[in-house]
Each structure stands twice: as C-alpha cells, then as structure tokens.
N, CA, C and O of each residue as an XYZ file, in Angstrom:
656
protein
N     183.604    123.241    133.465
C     182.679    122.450    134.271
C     181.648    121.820    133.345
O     180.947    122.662    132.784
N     181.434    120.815    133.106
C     180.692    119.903    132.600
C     179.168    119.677    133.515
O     179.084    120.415    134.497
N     178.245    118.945    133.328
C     177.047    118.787    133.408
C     176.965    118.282    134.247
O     178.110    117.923    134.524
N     176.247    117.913    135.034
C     175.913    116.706    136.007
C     176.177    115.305    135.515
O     175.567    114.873    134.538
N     177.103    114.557    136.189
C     177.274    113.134    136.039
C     176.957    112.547    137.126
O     177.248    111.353    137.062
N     176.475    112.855    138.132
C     175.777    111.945    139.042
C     175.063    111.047    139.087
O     175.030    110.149    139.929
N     174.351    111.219    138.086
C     173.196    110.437    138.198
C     171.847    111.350    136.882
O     172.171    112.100    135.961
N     170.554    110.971    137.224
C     169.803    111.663    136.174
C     169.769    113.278    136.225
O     169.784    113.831    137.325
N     169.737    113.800    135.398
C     169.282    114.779    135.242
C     167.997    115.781    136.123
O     167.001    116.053    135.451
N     168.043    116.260    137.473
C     167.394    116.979    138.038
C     166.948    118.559    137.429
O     167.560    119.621    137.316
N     165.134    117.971    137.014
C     164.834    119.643    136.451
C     163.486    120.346    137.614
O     162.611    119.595    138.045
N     163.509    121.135    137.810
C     161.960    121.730    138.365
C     161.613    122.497    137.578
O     162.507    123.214    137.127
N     160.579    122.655    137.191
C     159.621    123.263    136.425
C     158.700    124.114    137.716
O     157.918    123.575    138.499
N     159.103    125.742    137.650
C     158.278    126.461    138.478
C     157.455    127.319    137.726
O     157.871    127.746    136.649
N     155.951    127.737    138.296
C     155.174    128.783    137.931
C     154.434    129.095    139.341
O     154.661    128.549    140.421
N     153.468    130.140    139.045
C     153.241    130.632    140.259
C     152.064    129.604    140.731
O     152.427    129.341    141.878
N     151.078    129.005    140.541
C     150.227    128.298    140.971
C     150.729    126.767    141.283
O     150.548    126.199    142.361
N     151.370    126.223    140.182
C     151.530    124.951    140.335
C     150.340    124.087    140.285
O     150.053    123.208    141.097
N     149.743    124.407    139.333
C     148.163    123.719    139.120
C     148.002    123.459    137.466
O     147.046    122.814    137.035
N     149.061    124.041    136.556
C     148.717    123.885    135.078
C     149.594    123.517    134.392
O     149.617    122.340    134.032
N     150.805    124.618    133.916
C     151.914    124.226    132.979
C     152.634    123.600    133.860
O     152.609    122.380    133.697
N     153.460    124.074    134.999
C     154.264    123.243    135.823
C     154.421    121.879    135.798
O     155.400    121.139    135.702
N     152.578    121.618    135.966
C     152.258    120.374    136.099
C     152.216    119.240    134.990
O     152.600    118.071    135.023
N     151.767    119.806    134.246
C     151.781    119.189    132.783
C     153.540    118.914    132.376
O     153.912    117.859    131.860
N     154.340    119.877    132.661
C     156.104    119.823    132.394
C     156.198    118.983    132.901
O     156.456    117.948    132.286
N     156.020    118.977    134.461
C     156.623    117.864    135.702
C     156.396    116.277    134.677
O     157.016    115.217    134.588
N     155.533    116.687    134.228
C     154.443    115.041    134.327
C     155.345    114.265    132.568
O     155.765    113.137    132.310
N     155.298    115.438    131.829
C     155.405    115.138    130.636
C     157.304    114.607    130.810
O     157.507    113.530    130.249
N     158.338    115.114    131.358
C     159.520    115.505    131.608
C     159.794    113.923    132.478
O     160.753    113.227    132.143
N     158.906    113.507    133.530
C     158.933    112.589    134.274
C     158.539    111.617    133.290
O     159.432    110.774    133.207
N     157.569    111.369    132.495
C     157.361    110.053    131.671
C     157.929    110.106    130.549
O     157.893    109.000    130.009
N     158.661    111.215    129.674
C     159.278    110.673    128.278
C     161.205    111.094    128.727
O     162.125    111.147    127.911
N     161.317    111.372    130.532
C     162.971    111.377    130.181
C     163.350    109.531    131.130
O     164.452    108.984    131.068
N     162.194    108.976    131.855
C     162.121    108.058    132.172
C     163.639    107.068    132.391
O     164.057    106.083    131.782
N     164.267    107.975    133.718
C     165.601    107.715    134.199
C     166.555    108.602    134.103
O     167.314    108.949    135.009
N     166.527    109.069    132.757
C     167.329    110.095    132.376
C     167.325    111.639    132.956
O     168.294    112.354    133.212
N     166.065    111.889    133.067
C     165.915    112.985    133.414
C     165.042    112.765    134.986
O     164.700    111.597    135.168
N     164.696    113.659    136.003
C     163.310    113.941    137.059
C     163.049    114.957    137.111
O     163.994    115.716    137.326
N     162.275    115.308    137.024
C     161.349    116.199    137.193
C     160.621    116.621    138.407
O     160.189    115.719    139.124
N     160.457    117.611    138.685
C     160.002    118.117    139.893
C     158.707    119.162    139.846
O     158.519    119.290    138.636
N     157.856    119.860    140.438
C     157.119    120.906    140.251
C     156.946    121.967    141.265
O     157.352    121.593    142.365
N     156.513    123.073    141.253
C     156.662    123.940    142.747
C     155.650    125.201    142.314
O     155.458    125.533    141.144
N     155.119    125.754    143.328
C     154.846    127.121    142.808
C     155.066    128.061    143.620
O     155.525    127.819    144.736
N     154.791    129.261    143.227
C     155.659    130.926    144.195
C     154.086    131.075    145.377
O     154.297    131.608    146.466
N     152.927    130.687    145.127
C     151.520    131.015    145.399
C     151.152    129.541    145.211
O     151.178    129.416    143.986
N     150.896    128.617    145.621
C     150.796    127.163    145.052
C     149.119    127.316    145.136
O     148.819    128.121    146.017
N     147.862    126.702    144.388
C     146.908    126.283    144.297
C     146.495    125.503    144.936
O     147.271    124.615    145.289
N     145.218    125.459    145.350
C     144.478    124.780    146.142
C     144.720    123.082    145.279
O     145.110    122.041    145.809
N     144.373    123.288    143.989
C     144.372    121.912    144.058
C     144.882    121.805    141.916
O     144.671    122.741    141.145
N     145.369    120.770    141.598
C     145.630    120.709    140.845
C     144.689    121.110    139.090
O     143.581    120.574    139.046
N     144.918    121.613    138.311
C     143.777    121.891    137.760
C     142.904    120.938    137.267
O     143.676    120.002    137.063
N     141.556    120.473    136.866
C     141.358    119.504    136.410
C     141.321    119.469    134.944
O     140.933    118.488    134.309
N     141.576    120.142    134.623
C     141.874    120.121    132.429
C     143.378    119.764    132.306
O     143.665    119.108    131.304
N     144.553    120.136    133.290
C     145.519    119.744    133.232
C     145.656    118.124    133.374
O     146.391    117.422    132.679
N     144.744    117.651    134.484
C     144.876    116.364    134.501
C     143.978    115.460    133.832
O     144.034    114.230    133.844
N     142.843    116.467    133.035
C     142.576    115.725    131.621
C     143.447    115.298    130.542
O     143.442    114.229    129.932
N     144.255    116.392    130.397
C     145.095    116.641    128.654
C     145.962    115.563    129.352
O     146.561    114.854    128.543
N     146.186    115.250    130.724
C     147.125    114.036    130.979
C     146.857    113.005    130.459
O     147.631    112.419    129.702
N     145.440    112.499    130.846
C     145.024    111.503    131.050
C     145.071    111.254    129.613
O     145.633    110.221    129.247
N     144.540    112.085    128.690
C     144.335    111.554    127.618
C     145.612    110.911    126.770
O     145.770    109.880    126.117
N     146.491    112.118    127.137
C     148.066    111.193    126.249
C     148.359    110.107    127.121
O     149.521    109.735    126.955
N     147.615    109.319    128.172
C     148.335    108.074    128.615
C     148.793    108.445    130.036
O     148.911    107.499    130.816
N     149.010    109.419    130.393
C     149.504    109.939    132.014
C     148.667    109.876    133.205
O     148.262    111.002    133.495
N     148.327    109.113    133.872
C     147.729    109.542    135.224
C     147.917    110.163    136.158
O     148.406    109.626    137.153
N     147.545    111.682    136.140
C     148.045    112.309    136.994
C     147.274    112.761    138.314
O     147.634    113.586    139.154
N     146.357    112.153    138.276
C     145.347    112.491    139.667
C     145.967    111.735    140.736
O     146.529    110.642    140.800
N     145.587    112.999    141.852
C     146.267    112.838    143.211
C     147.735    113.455    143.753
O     148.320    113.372    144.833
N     148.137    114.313    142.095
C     149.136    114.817    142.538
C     148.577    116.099    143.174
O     147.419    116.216    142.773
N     148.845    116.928    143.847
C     149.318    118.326    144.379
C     150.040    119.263    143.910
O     151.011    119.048    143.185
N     149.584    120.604    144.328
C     150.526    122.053    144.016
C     151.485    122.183    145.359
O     151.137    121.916    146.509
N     152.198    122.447    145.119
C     153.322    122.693    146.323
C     154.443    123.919    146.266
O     155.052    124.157    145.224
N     154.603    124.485    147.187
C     155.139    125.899    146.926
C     156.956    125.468    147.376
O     157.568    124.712    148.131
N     157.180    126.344    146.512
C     159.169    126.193    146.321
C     159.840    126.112    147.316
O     161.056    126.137    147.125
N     159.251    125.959    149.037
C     160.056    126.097    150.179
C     160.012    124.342    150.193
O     161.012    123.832    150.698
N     158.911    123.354    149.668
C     158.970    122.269    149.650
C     160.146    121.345    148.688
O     160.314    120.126    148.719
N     160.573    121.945    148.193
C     161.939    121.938    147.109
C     162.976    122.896    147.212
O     163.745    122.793    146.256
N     163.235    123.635    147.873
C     164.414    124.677    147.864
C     165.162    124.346    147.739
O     165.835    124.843    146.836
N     165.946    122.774    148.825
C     166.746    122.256    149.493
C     167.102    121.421    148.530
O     168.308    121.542    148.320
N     166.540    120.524    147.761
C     166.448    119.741    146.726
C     167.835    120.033    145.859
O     168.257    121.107    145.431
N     168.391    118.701    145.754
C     169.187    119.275    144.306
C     168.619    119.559    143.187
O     167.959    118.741    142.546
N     168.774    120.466    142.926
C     168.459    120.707    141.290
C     169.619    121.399    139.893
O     169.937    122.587    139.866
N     170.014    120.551    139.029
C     170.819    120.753    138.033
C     169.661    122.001    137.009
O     170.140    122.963    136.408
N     168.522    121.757    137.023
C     168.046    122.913    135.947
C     166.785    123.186    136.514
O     166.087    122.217    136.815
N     166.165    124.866    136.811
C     165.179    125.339    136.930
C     164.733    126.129    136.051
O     165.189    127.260    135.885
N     163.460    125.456    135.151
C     162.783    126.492    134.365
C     161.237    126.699    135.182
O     160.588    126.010    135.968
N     160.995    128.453    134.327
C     160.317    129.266    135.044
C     159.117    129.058    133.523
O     159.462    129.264    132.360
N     158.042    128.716    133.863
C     157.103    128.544    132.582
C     155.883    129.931    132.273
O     155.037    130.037    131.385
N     156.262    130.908    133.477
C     155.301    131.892    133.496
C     155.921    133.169    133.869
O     156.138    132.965    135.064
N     156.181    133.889    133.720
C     156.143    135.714    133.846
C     156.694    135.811    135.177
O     157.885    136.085    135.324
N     155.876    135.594    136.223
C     155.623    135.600    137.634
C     156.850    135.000    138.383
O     157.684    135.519    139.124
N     156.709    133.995    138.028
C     157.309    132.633    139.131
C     159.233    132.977    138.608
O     160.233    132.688    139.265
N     159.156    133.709    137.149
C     160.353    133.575    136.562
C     161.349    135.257    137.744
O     162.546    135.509    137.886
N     160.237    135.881    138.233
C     160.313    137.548    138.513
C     160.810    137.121    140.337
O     161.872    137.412    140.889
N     159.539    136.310    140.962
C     159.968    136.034    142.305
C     160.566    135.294    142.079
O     159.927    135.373    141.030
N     161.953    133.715    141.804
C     162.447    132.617    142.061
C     163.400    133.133    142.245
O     163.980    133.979    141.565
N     163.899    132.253    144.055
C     164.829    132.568    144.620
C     166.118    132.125    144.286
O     166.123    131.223    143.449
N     167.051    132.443    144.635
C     168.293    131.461    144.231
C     168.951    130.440    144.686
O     170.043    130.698    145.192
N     168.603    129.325    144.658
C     168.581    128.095    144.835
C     169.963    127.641    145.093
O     170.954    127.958    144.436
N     169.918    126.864    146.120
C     171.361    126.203    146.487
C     172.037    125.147    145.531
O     171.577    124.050    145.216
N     173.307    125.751    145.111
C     173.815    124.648    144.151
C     174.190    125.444    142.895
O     174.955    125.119    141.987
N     173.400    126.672    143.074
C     173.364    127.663    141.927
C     173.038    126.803    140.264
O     173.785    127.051    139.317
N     172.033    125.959    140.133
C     171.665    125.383    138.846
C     170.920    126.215    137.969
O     170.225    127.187    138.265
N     171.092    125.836    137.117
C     171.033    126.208    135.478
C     169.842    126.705    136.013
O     169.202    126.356    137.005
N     169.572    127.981    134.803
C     168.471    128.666    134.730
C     167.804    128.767    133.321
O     168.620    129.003    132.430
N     166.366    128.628    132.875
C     165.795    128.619    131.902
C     164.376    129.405    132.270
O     163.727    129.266    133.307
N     164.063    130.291    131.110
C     162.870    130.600    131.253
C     161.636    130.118    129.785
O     161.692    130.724    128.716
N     160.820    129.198    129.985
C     160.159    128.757    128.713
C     158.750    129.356    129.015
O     157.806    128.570    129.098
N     158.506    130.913    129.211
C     157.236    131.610    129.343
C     156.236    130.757    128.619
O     156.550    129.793    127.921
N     154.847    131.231    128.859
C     154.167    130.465    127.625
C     152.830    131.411    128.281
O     153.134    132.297    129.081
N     151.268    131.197    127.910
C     150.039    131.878    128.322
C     149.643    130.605    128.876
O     149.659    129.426    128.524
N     149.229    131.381    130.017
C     148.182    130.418    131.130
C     147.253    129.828    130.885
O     146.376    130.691    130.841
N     146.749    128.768    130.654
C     145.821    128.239    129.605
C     144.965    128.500    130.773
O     143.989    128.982    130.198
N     144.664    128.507    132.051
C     143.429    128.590    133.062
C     143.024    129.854    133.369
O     141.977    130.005    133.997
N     143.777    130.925    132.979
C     143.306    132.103    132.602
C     141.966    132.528    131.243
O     141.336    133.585    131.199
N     141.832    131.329    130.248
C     141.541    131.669    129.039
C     140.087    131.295    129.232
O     139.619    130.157    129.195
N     139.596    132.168    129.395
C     137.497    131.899    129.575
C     136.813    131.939    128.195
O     137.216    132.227    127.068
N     135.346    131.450    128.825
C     134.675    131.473    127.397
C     134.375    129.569    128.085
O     134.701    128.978    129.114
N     133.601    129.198    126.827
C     132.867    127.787    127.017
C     134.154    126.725    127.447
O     135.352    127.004    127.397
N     133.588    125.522    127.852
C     134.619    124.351    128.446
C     135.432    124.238    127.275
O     136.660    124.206    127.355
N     134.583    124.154    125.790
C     135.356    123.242    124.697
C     136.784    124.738    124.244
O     137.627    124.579    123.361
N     136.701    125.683    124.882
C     137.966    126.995    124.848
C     138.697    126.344    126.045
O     139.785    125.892    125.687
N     138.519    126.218    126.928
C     139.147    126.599    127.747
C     139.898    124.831    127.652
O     141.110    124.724    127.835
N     139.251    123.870    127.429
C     139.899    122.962    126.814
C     141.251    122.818    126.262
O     142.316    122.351    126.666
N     140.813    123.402    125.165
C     141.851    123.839    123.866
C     143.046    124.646    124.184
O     144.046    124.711    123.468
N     142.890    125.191    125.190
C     144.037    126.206    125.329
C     145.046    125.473    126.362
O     146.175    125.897    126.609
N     144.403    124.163    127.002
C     144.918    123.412    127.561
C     145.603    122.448    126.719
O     146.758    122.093    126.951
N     144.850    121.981    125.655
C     145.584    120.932    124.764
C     146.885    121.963    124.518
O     147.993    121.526    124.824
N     146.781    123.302    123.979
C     147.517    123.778    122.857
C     148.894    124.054    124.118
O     150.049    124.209    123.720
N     148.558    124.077    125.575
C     149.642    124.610    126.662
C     150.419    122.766    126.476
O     151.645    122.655    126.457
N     149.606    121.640    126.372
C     150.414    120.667    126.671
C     151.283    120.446    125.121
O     152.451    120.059    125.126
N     150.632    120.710    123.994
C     151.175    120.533    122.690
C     152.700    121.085    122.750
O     153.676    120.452    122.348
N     152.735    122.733    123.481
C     153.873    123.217    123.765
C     154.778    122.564    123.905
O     155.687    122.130    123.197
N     154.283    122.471    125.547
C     155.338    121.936    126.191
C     155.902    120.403    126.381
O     156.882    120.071    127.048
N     154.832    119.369    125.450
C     155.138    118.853    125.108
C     156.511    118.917    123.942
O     157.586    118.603    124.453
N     156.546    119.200    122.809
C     157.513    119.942    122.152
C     158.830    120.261    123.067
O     159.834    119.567    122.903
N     158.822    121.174    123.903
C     159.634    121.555    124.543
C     160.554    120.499    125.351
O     161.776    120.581    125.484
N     160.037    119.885    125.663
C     160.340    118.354    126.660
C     161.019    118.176    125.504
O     162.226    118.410    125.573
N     160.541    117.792    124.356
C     161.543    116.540    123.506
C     162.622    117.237    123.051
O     163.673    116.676    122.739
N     162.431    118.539    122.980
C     163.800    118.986    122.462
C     164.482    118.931    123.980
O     165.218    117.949    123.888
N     164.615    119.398    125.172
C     165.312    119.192    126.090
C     165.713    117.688    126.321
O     166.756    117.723    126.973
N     165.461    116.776    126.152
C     165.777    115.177    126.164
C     166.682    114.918    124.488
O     167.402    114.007    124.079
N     166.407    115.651    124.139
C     167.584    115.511    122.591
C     168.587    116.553    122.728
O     169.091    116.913    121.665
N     168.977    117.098    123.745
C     169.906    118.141    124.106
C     171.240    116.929    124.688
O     170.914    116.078    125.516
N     172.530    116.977    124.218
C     173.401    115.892    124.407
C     173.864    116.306    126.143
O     174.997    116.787    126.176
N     173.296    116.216    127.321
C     173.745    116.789    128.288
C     175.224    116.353    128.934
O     176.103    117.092    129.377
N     175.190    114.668    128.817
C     176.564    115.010    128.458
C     177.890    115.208    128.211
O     178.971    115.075    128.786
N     177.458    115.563    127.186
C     178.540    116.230    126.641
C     178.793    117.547    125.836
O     179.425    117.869    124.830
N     177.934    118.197    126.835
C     178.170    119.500    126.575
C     178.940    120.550    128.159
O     178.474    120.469    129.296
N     179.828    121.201    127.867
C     179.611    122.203    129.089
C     178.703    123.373    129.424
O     178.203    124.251    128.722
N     178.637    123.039    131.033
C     177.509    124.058    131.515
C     177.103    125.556    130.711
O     175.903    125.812    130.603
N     177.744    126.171    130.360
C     177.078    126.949    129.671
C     176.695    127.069    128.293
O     176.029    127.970    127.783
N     177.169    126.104    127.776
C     176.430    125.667    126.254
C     175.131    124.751    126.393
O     174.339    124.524    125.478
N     175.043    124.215    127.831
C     174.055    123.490    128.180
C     173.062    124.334    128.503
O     172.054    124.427    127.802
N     173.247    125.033    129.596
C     172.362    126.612    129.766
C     171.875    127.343    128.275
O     170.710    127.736    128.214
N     172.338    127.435    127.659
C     172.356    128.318    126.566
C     170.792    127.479    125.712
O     169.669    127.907    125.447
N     171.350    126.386    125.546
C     170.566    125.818    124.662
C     169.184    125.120    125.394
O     168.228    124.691    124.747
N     169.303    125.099    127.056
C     167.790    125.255    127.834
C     167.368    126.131    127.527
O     166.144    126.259    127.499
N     168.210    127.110    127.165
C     167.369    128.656    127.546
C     166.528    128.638    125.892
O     165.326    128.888    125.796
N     167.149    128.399    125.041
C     166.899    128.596    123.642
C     165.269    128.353    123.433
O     164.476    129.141    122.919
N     165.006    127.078    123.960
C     164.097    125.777    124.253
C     162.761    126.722    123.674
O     161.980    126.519    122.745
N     162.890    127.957    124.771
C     161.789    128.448    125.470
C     161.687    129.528    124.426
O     160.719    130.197    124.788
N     162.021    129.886    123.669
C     162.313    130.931    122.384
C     161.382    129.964    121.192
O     160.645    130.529    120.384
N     161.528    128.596    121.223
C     161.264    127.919    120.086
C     159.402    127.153    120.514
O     158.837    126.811    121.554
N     159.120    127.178    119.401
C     157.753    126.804    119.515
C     156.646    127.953    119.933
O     155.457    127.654    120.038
C-alpha cells in the first residue's frame, strides 16, 4: 500500500490545549507545504483561546494567525486524515483511533506556555518551540511521500520527532 494519491497530503497536528505547538505546526505545515500538504489542528482539552506568543512567533516569520481558534478532536474525528502527529505527552496518551486508521507520529517537544519567569523567557521558549517545529515541518515536506510505502512513510514521520 502506497501513500495517499488523492490529492494533498492530510496531516493534524494534536496536543492537549490546542493553543501553542499544535498551532504553530498547523500554521507552519499549512504555509511552507502550500498544496502539497494541509494541515489541520485539534486538542484532547481545547483552550479558551489561542495563545498570544504563539501568534506572535507567527506573526513575526510572516504568518497571520489571529482569529484562529482551539478546537477539540470531535471537531475533526470524521475528517480524513493520512497522518496524525501528537506534539505533547498527553494528547499522544488520550488520541482516539481515527477513522481511516492514518499514519501515526509522535514529535513530543516542552510546552513553551508552561515555562514562567519574565515575558522576554517565556518569549523565548516560544521562539525556541517554533524553531523546532519549524525544522520538523521541513524535514516532513522533504520526505518523498510519494514514493514511498506506508510504512517506510510512517517510519520516517515517526523518526522526525526523534530529530532536533
């Protein structure tokens, strides 16, 4: 079984809030796979409202992301999705199993809105969550999808999250 040829590449990016990394993946995944890939976001506990350092570190690489929303995984269940990565501990422990049975990845990372102390910290830990997963994005968009089969494709999502 080979990859999805349908059409682009369907990924969701879940964590438990849906207010930080998720969001930053969704956003980053949506503007540099631009056709190729979509991107989606969800959370297990979704947030009141999106974080606002997340939609700083957007703004600043060029992304406008104000006005998006946190939204919890019953708003996407149904959704096709070819690949779900889990960016946090949590969201990777509750995620249900999704119809279609798609690829699974886990690219853990630390909660940058967890990290206290003055704005110019809590900043930084935001740049250093988008630096990530920035990274992470480009190696998943240089992954030959394809022409690879599904589980060499799996394999090497999964890797993603090991690297950086």
């Amino acid at each position: 079984m080979t990859a999805p040829t349908r059409g682009p590449l369907r990924v969701l990016v879940l964590c438990t809030g849906n207010s930080a990394r998720s969001q930053i993946a969704e956003a980053l995944i949506n503007r540099k796979g631009a056709g190729r890939v979509v991107a989606g976001s969800a959370g297990s506990a979704p947030a009141a409202r999106v974080n606002p350092l997340a939609v700083r570190v957007l703004g600043e690489a060029g992304i406008d992301w104000t006005g998006h929303q946190p939204q919890g995984i019953d708003a996407v269940f149904n959704d096709p999705w070819d690949i779900i990565i889990t960016v946090c501990d949590r969201a990777r422990e509750s995620c249900p199993v999704f119809p279609g049975r798609p690829m699974t990845a886990h690219w853990g990372m630390p909660d940058p809105a967890a990290v206290e102390g003055d704005d110019a910290r809590k900043l930084k830990a935001f740049q250093d969550a988008f630096t990530l997963l920035n990274r992470r994005v480009d190696l998943l968009l240089a992954v030959p999808v394809d022409k690879l089969e599904r589980l060499a494709l799996e394999q090497r999502v999964r890797h993603i999250g090991t690297e950086g």
